[in-house]
C-alpha positions in Angstrom: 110.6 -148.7 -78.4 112.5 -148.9 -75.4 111.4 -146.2 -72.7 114.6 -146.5 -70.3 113.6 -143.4 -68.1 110.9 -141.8 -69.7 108.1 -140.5 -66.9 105.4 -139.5 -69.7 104.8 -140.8 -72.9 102.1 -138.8 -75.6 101.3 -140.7 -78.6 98.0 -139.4 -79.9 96.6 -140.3 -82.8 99.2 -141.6 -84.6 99.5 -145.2 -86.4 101.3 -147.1 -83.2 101.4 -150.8 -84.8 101.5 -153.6 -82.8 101.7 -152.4 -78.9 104.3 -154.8 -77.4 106.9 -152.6 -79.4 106.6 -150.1 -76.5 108.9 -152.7 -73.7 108.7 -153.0 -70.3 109.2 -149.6 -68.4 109.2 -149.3 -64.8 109.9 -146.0 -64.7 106.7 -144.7 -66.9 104.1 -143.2 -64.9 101.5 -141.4 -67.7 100.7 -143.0 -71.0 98.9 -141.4 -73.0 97.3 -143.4 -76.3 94.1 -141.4 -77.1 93.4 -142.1 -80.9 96.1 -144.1 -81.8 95.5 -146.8 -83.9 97.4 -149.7 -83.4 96.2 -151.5 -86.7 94.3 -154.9 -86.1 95.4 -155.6 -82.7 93.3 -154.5 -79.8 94.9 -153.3 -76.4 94.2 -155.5 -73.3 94.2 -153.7 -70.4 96.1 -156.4 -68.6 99.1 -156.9 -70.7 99.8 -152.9 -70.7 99.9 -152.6 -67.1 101.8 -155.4 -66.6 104.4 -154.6 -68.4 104.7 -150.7 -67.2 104.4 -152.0 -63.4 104.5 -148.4 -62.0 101.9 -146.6 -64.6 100.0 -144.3 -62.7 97.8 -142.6 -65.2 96.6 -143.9 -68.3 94.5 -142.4 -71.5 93.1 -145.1 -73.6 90.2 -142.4 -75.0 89.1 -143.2 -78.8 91.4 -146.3 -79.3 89.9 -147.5 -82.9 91.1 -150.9 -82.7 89.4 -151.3 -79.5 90.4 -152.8 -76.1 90.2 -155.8 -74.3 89.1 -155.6 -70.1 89.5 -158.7 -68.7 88.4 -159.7 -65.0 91.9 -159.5 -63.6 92.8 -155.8 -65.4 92.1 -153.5 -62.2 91.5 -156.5 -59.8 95.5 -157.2 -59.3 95.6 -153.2 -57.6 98.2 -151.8 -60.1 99.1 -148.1 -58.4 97.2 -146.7 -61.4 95.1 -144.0 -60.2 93.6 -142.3 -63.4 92.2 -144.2 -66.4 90.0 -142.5 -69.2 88.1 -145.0 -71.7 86.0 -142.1 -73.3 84.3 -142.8 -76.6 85.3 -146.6 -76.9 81.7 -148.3 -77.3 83.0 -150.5 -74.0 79.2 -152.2 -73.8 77.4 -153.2 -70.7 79.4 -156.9 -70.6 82.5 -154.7 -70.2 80.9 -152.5 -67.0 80.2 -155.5 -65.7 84.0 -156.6 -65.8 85.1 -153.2 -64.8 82.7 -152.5 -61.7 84.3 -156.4 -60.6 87.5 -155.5 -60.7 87.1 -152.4 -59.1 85.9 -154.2 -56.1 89.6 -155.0 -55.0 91.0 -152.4 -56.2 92.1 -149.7 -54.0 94.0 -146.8 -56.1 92.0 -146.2 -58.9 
């Protein structure tokens, strides 16, 4: 899926497939992904914002495949400044990761 000039994007609970279909967009600012499944492949955190550099506000809520936070996710300050994880089953071990990237991080 190429984005070219799309602002906002609102795919909820649909069947997505594999992620890295949706190509680098500078121009997206609000992605919204709650309950879509994106079969056996989990979402990292990192990959998506690096590839849509300029995403300000991001809805992961529900993802059934799940989602992978690493360290460097938030700690890199991407101009994101709302992210909802709601009903994920993150665990403890992924606070951890979360409230340590958070400590650079200035936007969010």
């Amino acid at each position: 899926l190429k984005l070219g000039f799309l602002r906002e994007l609102s795919v909820t609970h649909n069947f997505i497939g594999h992620l890295p279909t949706i190509s680098t967009s500078s121009c997206l600012r609000k992605l919204n992904l709650t309950g879509s499944d994106t079969g056996n492949a989990s979402i990292c955190l990192s990959t998506l914002l690096s590839s849509c550099p300029n995403l300000q506000d991001l809805f992961l809520n529900n993802m059934p495949s799940g989602i992978i936070i690493t360290n460097d996710c938030l700690g890199c300050n991407p101009p994101l400044q709302l992210l909802e994880l709601k009903s994920n089953h993150l665990g403890d071990d992924v606070g951890t990761v979360l409230a340590a990237s958070l400590g650079t991080n200035t936007n969010l």
